[in-house]
C-alpha positions in Angstrom: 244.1 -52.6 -28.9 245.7 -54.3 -31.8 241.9 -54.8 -32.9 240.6 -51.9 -32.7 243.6 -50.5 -34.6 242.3 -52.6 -38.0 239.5 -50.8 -37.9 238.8 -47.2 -40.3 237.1 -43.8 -38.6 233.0 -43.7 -38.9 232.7 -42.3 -42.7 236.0 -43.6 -44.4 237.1 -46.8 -45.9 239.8 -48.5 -47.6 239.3 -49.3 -51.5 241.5 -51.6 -52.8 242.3 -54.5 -56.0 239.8 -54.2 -58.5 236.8 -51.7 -56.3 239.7 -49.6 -56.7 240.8 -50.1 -60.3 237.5 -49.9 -61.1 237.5 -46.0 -59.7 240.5 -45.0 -61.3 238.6 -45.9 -64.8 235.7 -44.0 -63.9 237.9 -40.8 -62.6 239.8 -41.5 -66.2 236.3 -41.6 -68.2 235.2 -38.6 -66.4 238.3 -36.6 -67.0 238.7 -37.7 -70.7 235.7 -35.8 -71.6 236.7 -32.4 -69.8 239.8 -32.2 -71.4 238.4 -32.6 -74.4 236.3 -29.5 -73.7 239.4 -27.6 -73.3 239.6 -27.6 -69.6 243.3 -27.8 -67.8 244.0 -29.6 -64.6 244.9 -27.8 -61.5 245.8 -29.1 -58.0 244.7 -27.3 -55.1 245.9 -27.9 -51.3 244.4 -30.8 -49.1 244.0 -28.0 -46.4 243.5 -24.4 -46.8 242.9 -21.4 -44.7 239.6 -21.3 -42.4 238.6 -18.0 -44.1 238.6 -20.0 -47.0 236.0 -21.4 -46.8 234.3 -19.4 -43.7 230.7 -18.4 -42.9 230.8 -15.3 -45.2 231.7 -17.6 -48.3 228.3 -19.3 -47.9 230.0 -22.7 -48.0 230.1 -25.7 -45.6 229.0 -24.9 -41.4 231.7 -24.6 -39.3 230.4 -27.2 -37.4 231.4 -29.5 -40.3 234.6 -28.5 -41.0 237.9 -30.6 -40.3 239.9 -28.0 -38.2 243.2 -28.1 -36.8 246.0 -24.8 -36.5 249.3 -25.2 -37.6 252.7 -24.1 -35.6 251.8 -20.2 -36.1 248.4 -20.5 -33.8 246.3 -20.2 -37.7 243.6 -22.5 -37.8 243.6 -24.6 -41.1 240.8 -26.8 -42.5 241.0 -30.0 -44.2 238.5 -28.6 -47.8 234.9 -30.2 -47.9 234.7 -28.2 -50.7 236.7 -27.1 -54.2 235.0 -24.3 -55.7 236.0 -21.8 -53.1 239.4 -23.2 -53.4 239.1 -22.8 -57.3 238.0 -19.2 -57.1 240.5 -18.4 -54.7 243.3 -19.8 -57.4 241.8 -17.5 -60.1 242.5 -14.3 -58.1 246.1 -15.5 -57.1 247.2 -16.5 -60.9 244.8 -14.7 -62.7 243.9 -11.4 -61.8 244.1 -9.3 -64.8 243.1 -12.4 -67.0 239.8 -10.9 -69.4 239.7 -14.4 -71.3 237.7 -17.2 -70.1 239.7 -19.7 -67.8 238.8 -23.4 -68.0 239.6 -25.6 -64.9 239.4 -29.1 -64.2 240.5 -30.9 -61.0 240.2 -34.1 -58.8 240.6 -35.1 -55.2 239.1 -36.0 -52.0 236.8 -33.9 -50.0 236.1 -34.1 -46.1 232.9 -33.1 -44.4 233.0 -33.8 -40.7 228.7 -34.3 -40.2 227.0 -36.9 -37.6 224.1 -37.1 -39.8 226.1 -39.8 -42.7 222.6 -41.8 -43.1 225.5 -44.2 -45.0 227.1 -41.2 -46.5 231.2 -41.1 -46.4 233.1 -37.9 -44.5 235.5 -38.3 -47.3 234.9 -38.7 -51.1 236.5 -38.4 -54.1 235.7 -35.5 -56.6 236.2 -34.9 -59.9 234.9 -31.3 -61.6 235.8 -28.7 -63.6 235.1 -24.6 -63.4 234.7 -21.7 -65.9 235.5 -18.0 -64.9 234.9 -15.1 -67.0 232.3 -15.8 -68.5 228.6 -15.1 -68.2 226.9 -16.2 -70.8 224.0 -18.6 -71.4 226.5 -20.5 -74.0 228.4 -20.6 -70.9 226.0 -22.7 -68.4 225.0 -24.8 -71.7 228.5 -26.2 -72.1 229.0 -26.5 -68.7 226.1 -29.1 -68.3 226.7 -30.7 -71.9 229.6 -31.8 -70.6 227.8 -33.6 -67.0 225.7 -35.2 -69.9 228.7 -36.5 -72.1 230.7 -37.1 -69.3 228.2 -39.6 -67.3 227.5 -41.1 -71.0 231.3 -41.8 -71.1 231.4 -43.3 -67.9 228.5 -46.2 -69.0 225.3 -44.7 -67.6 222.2 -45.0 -69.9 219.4 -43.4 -67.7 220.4 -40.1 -65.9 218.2 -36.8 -66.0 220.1 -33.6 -65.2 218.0 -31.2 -63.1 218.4 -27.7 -63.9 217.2 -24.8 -61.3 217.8 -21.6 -60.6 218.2 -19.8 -57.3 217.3 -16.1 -58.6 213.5 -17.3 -59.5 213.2 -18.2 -55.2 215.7 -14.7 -54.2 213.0 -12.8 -56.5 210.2 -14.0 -55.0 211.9 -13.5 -51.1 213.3 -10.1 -51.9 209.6 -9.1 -53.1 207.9 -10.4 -50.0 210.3 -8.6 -48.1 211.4 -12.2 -46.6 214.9 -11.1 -44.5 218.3 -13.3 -44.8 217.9 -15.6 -41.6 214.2 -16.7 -42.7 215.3 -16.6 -46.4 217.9 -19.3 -45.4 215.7 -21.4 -43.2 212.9 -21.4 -46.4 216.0 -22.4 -48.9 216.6 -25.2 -46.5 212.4 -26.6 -46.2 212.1 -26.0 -50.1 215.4 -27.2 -50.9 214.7 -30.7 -48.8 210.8 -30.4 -50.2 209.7 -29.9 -46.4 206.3 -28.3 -47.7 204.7 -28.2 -44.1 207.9 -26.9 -42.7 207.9 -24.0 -45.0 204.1 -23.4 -44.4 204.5 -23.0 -40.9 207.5 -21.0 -41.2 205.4 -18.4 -43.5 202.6 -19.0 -41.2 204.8 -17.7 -38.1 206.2 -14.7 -40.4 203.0 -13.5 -42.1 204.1 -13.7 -45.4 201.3 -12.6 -47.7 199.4 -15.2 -49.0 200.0 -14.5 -52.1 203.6 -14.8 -52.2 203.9 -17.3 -49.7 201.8 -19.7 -52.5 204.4 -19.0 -54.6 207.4 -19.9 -52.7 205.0 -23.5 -51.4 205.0 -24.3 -55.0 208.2 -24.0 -55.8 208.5 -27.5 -53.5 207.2 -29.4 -56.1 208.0 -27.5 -59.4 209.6 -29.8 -61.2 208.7 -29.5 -65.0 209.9 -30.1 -68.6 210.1 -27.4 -70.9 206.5 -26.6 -71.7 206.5 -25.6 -67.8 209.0 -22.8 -67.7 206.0 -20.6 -69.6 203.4 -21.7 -66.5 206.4 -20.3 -63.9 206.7 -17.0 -65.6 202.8 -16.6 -64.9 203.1 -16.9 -61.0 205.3 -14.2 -60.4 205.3 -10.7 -61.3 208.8 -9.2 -60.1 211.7 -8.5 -62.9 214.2 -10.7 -60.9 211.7 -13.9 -61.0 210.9 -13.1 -64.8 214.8 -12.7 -66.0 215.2 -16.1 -63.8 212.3 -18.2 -66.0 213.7 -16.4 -69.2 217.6 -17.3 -68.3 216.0 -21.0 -68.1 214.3 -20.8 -71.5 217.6 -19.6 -73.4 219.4 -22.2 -71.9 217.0 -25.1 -73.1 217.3 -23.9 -76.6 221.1 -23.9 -76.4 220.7 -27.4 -74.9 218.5 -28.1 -77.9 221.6 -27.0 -80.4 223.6 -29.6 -78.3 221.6 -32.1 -78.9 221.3 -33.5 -75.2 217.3 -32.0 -74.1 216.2 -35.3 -73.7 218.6 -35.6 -70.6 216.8 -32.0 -69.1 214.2 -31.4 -67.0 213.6 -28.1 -64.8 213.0 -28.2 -61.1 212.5 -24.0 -59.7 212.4 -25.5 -56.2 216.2 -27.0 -56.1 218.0 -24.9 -53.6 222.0 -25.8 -52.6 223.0 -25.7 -49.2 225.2 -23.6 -50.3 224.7 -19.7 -50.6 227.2 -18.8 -53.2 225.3 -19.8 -55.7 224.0 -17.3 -57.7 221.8 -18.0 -60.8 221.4 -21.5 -62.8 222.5 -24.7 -60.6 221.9 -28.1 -61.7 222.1 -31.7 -60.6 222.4 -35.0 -62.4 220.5 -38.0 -60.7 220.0 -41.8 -62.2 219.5 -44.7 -60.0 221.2 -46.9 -57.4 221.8 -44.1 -55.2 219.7 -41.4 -52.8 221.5 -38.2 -53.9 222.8 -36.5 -57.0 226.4 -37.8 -58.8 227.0 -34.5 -60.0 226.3 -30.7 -58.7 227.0 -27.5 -60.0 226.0 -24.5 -60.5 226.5 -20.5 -60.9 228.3 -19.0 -58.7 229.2 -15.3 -60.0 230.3 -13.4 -56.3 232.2 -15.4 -54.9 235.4 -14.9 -56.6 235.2 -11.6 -55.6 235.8 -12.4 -52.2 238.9 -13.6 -53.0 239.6 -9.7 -54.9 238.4 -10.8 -58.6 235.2 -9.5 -60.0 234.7 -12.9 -62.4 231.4 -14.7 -63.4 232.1 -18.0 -62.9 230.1 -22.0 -62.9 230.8 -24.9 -62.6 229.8 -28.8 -61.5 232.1 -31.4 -59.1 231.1 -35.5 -60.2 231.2 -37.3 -56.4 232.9 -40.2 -58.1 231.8 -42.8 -55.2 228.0 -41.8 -55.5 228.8 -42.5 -59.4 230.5 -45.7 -58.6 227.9 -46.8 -56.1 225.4 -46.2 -59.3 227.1 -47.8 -61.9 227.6 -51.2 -59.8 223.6 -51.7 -59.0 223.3 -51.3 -62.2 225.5 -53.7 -63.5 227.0 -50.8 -65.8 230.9 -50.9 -63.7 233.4 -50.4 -66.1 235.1 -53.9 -67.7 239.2 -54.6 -66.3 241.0 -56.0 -68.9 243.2 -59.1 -67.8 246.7 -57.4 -68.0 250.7 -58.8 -67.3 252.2 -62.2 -65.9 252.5 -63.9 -62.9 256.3 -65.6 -63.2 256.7 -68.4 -60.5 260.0 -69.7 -60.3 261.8 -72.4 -58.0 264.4 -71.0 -55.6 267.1 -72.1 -57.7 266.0 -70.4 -61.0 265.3 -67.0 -59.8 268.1 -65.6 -61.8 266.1 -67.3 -65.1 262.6 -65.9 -64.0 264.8 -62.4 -63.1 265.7 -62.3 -67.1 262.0 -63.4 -67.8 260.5 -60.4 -66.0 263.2 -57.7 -67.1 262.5 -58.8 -70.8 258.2 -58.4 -70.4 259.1 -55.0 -68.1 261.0 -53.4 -71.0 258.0 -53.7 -73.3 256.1 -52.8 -71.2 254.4 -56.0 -69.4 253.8 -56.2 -65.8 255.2 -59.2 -64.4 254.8 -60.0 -60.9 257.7 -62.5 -59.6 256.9 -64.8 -56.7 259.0 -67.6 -55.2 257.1 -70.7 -55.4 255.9 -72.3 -52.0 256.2 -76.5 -52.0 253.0 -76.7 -50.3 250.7 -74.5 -52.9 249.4 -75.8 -56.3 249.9 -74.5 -59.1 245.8 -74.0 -58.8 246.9 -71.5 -56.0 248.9 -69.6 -57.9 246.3 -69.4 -60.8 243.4 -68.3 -58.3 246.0 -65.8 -57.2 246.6 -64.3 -61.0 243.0 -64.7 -61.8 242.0 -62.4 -58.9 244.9 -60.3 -59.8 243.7 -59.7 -63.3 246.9 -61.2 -64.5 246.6 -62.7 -68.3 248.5 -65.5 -67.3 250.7 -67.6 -65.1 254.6 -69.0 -66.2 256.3 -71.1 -64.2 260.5 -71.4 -64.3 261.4 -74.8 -63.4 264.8 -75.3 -61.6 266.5 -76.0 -64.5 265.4 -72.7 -65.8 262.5 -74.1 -68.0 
């Protein structure tokens, strides 16, 4: 029992010494550049509501939810998810707010799936959200930042993804393609199942026409130059406003400076429905899914009771991590403070030592020196430490 007691849940872990400093510098790297953008932290509950983030939302399955109810019989869920939980904050604090609100936040997530294929049930997330505002200029900043943020955090080669779900809605409203089969075709497209969504077509005869459509969008990924070749395979005003949406952005990017991190892909599709126009995610290698996701997602703080265009991305800071390590690219930790080891009898000497390096500002570590260990011992221990050095206080106070 006392074993098995060591031991962490399947999907969680223990991160500790220097994995763990190391993640703090990233989370700080990554939140240095949103505040810089003028975005203000927030902290949300660990556990919210079921309706929260319920069915209707278009956010994570039931099925995958944390749940638990609390003394009153109300069944609470552990979030796998902050922007409903960020929407929900703008309709409690600002309701009659016309200005644009900048958010920014961090935190761990839980998703409770059987399907980890090495994923974690709990990561760390670090994002930021901006309500009340609809504009193109709007989805630019928002994905300037991913590309200064990732920059800022040591990555060299990233490409940010940019899609948006209106072109694929477009195409599915105009077929006349109903919600449950709409869903199951996001999920084949989305996962770039192109026999899957073929056959699922196939068994709803989907015109042939628009059913080519929606099979290419499985492997439309394009520059630029492409965006003008999408416009030609569609013929409904929804698609059309989609492609053109897509082409404003690029030249906002352009006025960034940061196209060479952009490419388009029309057949990314979240798993989650509250998306609404341009969504986005940022991929470099090391890792099997995307560091960063975001996206439009201009409904859903209405369910909460405020009518607000919103978007915004969430940086999964292990996936990030992950990256960075196999590529050699993890963040340098400085050798900081003192290991003071003193004899027994001069602990009152080594007491003064440490008080003096504590009140400007030094860590120092005190530790009782054991006959039996070397001073070798104690180095290993400060070099693992990441201590600067080692001072030892003899009995006499030396």
């Amino acid at each position: 029992m006392g074993k098995s007691l060591l031991h962490t849940p399947e999907g969680v872990r223990d991160i500790y010494g220097a994995e763990f400093a190391a993640k703090q510098k990233i989370e700080e790297r990554l939140a240095h550049v949103i505040h810089l953008y003028g975005y203000r932290d927030i902290q949300t509950p660990t556990f919210e509501f079921f309706d929260v983030f319920g069915n209707d939302i278009g956010t994570t399955p039931s099925r995958e939810l944390y749940k638990f109810f609390d003394k009153e019989g109300n069944t609470l869920v552990l979030r796998p998810d902050f922007t409903p939980s960020m929407a929900r904050c703008a309709a409690k604090y600002f309701m009659e707010e016309k200005l644009p609100i900048r958010f920014s936040y961090s935190g761990n997530t839980f998703t409770n799936t059987g399907n980890l294929q090495g994923k974690l049930k709990e990561v760390t997330q670090l994002g930021a959200e901006l309500m009340m505002d609809d504009s193109v200029e709007a989805d630019a900043e928002m994905i300037s930042m991913v590309i200064d943020a990732l920059k800022n955090c040591g990555l060299k080669e990233f490409q940010v993804s940019i899609g948006q779900v209106e072109y694929f809605k477009g195409v599915c409203s105009q077929a006349g393609i109903d919600k449950d089969t709409e869903q199951k075709l996001r999920e084949f497209i989305s996962s770039k199942n192109y026999f899957g969504a073929k056959e699922l077509l196939e068994e709803k005869q989907v015109r042939r026409d628009y059913a080519k459509v929606l099979l290419n969008m499985a492997d439309m990924l394009t520059d630029a130059g492409g965006l003008a070749e999408a416009k030609k395979m569609v013929n409904n005003e929804r698609s059309l406003m989609a492609v053109e949406r897509l082409e404003k952005l690029y030249q906002v990017l352009c006025t960034y400076g940061v196209e060479k991190y952009v490419s388009f892909d029309l057949g990314m599709l979240s798993k989650y429905n509250y998306y609404t126009g341009v969504i986005f995610k940022a991929y470099t290698y090391g890792v099997g899914d995307a560091v960063v996701k975001g996206g439009r997602y201009d409904h859903l703080p209405g369910y909460f009771g405020k009518e607000a265009a919103a978007i915004g991305f969430v940086a999964v800071v292990d996936d990030l991590m992950e990256a960075l390590n196999r590529q050699h690219l993890k963040p340098e930790l400085k050798e900081e403070g003192v290991l003071i080891v003193y004899e027994k009898e001069a602990f009152a000497k080594a007491l003064v030592q440490a008080k003096e390096l504590r009140s400007q500002g030094i860590s120092a570590e005190l530790i009782a020196r054991i006959p039996e260990k070397s001073r070798e011992d104690y180095e290993r221990q400060a070099q693992t430490n990441r201590q600067k050095k080692v001072v030892w206080i003899e009995r006499q106070g030396q």
